[in-house]
N, C-alpha and C positions, 0 to 999 in steps of 0.2 A: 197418774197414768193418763198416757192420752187417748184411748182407745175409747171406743165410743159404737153404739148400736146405731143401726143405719137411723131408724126411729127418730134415737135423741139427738142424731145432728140436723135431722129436718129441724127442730125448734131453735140449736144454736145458729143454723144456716139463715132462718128466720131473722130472728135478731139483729145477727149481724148485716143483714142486708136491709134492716130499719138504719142502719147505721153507714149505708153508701159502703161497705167494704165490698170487695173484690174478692168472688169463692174461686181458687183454683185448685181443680182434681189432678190427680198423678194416679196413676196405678200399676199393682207388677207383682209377682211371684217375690223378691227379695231375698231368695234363699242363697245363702253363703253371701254374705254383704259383700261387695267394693267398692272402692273407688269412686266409678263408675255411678253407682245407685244416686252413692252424696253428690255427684253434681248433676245427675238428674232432676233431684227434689230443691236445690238449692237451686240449679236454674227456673226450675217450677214455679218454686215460691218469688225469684224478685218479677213474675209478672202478674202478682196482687196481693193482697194483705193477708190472705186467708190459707193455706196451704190443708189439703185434705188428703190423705194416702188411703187409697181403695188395697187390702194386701188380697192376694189369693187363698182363701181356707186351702186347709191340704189337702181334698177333698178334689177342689178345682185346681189346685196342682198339680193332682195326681193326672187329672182328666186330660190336661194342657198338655205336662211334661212327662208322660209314663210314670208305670207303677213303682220304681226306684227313688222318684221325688215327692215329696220337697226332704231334703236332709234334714233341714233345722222344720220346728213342726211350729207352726199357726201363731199361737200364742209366746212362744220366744222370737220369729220374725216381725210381730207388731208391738209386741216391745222396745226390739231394735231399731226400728222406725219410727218409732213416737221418740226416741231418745236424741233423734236430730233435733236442735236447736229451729231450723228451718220450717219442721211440720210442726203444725198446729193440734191436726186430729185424726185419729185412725180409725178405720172401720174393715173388720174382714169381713168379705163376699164369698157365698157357695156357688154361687151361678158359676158357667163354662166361659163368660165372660162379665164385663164391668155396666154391663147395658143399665141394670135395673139401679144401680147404685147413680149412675146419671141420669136416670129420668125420675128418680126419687130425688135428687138434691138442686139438679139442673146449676151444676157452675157456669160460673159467668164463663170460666176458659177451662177446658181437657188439654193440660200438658202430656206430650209420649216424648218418648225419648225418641236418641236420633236413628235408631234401626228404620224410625218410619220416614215419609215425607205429611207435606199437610193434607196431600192427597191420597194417601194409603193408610192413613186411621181409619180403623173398622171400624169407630164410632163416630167418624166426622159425621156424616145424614144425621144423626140422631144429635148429636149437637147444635148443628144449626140450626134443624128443624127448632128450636125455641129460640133463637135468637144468639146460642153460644158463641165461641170462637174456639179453635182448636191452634194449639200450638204446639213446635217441633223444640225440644230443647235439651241439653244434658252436652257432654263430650263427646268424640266420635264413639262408635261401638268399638270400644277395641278392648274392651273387660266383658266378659259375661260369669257367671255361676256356673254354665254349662261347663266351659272352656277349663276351670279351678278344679272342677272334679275330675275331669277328665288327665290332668297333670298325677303325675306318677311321682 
């Protein structure tokens, strides 16, 4: 399994950056998978050797998306994510956002998908503030979870 406590990836994050790799973050709710997810994290990962998936506890799902979400619960959405070829390592967050999980691991790059620009990540400041880079990547938004449940 890929999943991993935020804790034990600071030491493999460690490591691997003894090693000149390249850490890129992704993060997201994930509930009801598409399309859409897989070429977000696959666009994620060809910009470094490392791919890391931050998921949302259901907890901060619920906070995010109302009290009807997440469908699929914590620990079967980071399963389903660790099960891409693509990601490397998984870690769920309780926080209302991905803040703590990036100033504890500091990736070299924070991929978002493309709902944002490189100037509307809510965690650009806090990335570059250490030297990061943020990048925009994945397919147009034309898939969402929301969108899936809402079909009849």
């Amino acid at each position: 399994m890929k999943r991993r406590t935020l804790e034990a990836l600071v030491e493999e994050i460690a490591a691997l950056r003894r090693d000149e790799k390249t850490i890129v973050l992704a993060n997201g709710v994930f509930d009801l998978l598409h399309v859409g997810h897989l070429r977000y994290l696959e666009a994620a990962r060809a910009h470094g050797d490392y791919l890391v998936v931050a998921v949302n506890s259901d907890a901060s799902t619920r906070a995010y998306k109302g009290p009807t979400r997440p469908v699929i619960p914590e620990d079967e959405r980071a399963e389903l994510i660790g099960g891409f070829s693509c990601v490397d390592r998984v870690v769920v967050f309780d926080e209302p956002n991905v803040g703590r999980v990036i100033t504890t691991l500091k990736p070299d790059i924070h991929a978002k998908g493309t709902d944002y620009t490189p100037d509307t990540v809510p965690e650009r400041a806090m990335v570059l503030a250490y030297g990061g880079r943020v990048v925009v990547c994945g397919d147009p938004k034309d898939h969402s979870s929301t969108a899936l449940i809402g079909k009849k």
